[in-house]
C-alpha positions as CSV (number, residue, x, y, z in Angstrom):
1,X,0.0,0.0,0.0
2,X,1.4,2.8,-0.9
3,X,2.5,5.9,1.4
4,X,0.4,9.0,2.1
5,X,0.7,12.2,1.0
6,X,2.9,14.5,3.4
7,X,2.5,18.3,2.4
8,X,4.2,18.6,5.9
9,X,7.6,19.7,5.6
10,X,10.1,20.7,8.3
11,X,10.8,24.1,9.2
12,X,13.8,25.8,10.2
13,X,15.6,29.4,9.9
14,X,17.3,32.2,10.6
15,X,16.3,35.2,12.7
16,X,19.1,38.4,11.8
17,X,18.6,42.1,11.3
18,X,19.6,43.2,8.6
19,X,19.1,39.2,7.1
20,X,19.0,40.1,3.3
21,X,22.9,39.8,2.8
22,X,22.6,35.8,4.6
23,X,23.5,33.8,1.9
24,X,22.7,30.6,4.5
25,X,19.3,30.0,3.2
26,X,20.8,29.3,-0.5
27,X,23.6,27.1,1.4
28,X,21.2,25.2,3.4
29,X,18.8,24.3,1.3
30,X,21.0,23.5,-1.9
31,X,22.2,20.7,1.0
32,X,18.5,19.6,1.5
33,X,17.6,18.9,-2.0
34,X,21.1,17.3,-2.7
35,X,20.3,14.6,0.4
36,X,16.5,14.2,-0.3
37,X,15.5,16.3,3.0
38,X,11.9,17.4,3.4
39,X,13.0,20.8,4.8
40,X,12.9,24.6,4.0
41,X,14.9,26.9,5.7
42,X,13.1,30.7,6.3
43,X,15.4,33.5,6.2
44,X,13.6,36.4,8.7
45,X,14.2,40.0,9.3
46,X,13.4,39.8,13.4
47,X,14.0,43.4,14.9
48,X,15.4,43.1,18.5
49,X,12.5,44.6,20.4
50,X,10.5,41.4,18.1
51,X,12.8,38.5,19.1
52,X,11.0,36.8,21.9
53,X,7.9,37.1,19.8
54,X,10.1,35.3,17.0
55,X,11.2,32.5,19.3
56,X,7.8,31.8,20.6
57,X,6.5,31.6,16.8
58,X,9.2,29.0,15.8
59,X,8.0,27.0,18.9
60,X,4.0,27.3,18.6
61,X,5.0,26.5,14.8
62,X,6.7,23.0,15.6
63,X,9.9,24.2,13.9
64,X,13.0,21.9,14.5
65,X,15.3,25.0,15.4
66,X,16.8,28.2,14.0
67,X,20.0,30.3,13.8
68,X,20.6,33.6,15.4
69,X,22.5,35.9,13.4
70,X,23.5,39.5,14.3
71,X,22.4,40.9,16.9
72,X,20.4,38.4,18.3
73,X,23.4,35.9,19.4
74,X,23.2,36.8,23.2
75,X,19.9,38.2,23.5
76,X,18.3,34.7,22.5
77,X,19.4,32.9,25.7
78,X,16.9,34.5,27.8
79,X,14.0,33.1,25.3
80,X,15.6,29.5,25.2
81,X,15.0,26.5,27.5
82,X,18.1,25.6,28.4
83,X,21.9,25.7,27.0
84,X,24.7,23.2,25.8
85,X,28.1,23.0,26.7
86,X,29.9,24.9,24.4
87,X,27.0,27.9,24.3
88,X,26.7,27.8,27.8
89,X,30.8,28.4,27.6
90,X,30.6,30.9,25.3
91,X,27.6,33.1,26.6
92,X,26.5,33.0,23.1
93,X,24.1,31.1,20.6
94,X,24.3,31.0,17.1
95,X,22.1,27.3,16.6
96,X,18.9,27.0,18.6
97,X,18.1,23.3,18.6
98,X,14.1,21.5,19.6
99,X,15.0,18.5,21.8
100,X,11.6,17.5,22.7
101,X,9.3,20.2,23.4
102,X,12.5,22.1,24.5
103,X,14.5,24.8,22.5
104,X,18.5,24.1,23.8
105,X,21.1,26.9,22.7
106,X,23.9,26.0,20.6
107,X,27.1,27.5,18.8
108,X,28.7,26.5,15.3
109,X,30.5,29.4,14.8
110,X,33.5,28.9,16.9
111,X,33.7,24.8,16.0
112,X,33.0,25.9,12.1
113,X,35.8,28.9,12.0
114,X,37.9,26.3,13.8
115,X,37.5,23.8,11.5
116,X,38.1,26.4,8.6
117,X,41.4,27.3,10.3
118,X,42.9,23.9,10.3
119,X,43.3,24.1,6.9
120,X,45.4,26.1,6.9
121,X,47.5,26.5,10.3
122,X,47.4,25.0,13.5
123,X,46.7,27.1,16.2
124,X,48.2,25.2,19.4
125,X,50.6,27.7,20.7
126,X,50.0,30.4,18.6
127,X,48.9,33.8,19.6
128,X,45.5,35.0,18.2
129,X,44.4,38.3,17.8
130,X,40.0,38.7,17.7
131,X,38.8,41.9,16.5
132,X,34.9,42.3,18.1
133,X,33.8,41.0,20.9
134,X,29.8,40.3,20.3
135,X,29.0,36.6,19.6
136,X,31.2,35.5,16.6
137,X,34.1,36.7,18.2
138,X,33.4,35.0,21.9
139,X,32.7,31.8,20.1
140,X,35.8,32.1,18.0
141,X,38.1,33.3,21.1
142,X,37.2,31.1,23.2
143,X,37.2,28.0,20.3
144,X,40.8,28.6,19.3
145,X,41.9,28.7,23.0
146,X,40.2,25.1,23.9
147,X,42.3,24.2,20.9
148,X,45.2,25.4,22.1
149,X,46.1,28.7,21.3
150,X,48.7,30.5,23.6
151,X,47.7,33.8,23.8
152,X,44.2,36.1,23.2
153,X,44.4,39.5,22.1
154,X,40.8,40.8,22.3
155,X,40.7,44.2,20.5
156,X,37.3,46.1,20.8
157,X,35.4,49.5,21.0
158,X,33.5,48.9,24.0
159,X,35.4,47.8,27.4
160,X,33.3,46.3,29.3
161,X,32.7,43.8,26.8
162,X,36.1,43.5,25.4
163,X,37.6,42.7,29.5
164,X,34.8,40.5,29.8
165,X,35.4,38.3,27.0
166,X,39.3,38.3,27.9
167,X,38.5,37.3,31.6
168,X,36.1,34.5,30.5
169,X,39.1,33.3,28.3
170,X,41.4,33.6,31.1
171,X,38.7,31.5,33.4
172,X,37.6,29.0,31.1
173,X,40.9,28.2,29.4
174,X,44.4,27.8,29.8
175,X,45.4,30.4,27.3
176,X,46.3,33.7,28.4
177,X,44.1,36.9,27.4
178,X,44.2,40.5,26.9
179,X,42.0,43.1,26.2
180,X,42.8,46.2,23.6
181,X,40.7,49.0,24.0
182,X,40.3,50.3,20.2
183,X,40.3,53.7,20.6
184,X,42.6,54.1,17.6
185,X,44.7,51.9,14.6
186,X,45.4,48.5,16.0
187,X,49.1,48.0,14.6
188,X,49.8,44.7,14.4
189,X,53.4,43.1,15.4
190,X,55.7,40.5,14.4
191,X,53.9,38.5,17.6
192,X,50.3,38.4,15.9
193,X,50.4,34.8,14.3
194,X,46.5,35.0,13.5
195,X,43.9,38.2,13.0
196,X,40.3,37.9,13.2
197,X,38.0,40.5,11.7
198,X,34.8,38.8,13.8
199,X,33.0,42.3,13.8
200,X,30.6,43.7,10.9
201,X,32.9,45.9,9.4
202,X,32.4,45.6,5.6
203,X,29.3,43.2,5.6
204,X,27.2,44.4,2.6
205,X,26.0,46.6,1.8
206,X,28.7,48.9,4.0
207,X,31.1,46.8,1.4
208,X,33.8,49.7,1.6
209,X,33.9,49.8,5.1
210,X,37.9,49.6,6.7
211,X,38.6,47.8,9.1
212,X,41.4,50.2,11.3
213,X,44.1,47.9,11.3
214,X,47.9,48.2,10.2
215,X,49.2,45.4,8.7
216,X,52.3,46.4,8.0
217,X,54.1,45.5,11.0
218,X,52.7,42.0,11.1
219,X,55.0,38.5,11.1
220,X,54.7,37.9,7.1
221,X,53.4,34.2,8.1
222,X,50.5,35.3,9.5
223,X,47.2,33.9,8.5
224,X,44.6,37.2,8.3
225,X,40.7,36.1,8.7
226,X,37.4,37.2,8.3
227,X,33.7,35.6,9.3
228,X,32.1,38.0,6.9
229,X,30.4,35.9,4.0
230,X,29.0,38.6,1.8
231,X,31.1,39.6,0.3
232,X,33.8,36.8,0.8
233,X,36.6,38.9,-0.3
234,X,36.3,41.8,2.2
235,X,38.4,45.0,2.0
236,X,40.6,43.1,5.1
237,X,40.7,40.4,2.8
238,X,41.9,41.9,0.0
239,X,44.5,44.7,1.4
240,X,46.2,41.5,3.4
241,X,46.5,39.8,0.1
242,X,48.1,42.8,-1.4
243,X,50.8,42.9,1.4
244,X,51.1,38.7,1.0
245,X,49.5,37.6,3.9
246,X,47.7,34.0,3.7
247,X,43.9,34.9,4.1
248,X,40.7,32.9,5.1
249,X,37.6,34.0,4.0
250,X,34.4,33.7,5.7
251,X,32.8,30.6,3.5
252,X,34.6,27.9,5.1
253,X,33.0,28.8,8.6
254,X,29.9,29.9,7.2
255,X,29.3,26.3,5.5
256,X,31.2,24.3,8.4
257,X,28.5,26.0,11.0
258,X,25.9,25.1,8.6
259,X,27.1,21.1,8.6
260,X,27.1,21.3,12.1
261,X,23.3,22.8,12.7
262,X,22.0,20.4,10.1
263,X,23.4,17.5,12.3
264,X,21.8,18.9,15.2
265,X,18.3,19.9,13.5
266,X,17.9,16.6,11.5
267,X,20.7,14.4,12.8
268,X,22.5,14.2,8.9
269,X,25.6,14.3,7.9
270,X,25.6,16.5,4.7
271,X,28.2,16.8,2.5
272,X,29.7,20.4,3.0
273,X,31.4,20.8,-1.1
274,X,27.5,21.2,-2.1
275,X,26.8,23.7,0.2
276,X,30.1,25.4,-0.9
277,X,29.6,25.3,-4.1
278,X,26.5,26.8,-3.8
279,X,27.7,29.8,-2.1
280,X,31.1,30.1,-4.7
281,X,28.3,30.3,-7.5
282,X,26.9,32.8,-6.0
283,X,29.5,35.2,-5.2
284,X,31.0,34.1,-8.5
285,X,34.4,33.2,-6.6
């Protein structure tokens, strides 16, 4: 006998302001119709003051979870039931995941940037230098020093939030931290063996924005990063390229965080060259 109808599908997404420059509802759903998933991913525009009204939709909705984009990675906790380890570390959540009739916090970012990074440097002993301190760059900090990292250079505009992301570091981890206040050009030195941009700075549409960092006193073998997906090739990108500087772009952790939530959502393993490949179209790179 044959099987019913099911005009069901699952339901996941994204809740961001601004959310029109995500490219992870392309990614996501390029991996569903490659691995035969009955899922849609929802790309939403959710205003701060409008989150908890967001999360409580998702749940009355039965939707198997969501990601929380800028700036809604730390504001979500107080609207979730409960946290995992690595969000509950981090004081940030990027993955919100239904276990039951429960919504549990999780973070991909760091563990997706991380596994980006491998490819092309370890990081065990190495001193990293974070630009940002909102949810990105805590998950990222605090990743890289699980994994090893020596030292923590946090370099942000506001204090209190720049010394309390380097004392969490120094808690939780064995690496040691230090906060930058970034009241003028960060100059980087011959010490700096990694640089994050894990702030907004050039996200489109601001595409021209400039990061206020110096390169030019930087240890020629060090790798220069950005989380920004859109566009990949950043204006950090591209002047650390000019000066000969390794660079990783923000596609690798964009797609490895997207592996990761799928795993958690639907418990599959998809395969992450669709998803980049996906995203490569689009940005023609």
């Amino acid at each position: 006998m044959a099987e019913p109808l099911n005009f069901l599908s699952a339901l996941v997404g994204s809740f961001a302001t601004p959310a029109a420059e995500n490219p992870t509802v392309a990614m996501i759903e390029s991996a569903f119709r490659h691995h035969g998933l009955d899922a849609r991913y929802i790309n939403c525009e959710v205003r701060p003051e409008d989150l908890g009204d967001a999360a409580r939709g998702a749940r009355a909705m039965g939707w198997r979870g969501f990601n929380c984009s800028i700036p809604h990675k730390v504001a979500i906790i107080a609207y979730l039931d409960g946290l995992g380890e690595s969000a509950a570390t981090i004081g940030a959540v990027n993955c919100a995941v239904r276990r039951g009739d429960r919504f549990i916090g999780e973070n991909t970012d760091g563990v997706g940037f991380m596994e980006s990074l491998r490819g092309v440097v370890d990081v065990r002993g190495k001193s990293l230098v974070v630009f940002g301190a909102g949810g990105a760059a805590r998950a990222i900090a605090v990743e890289a020093a699980l994994a090893g990292a020596a030292r923590v250079r946090i370099v942000n505009r506001g204090e209190a939030r720049g010394r309390e992301l380097a004392k969490l570091i120094a808690t939780k981890t064995s690496a040691q931290a230090h906060f930058v206040l970034w009241r003028e050009t960060y100059r980087a030195g011959a010490e700096d063996d990694v640089l994050v941009n894990a702030t907004s700075i050039g996200l489109f549409p601001d595409v021209g924005a400039r990061l206020d960092v110096d390169l030019g006193g930087a240890n020629r073998q060090a790798i220069v990063a950005d989380v920004i997906p859109n566009p990949p090739r950043t204006l950090f990108i591209r002047e650390a390229e000019a000066l000969g500087f390794r660079t990783l772009d923000g596609l690798g952790m964009l797609v490895n965080q997207g592996v990761v939530s799928v795993r958690h959502w639907f418990g599959v393993d998809v395969d992450p060259s669709v998803m980049r490949k996906t995203v490569e179209t689009l940005f023609g790179v």
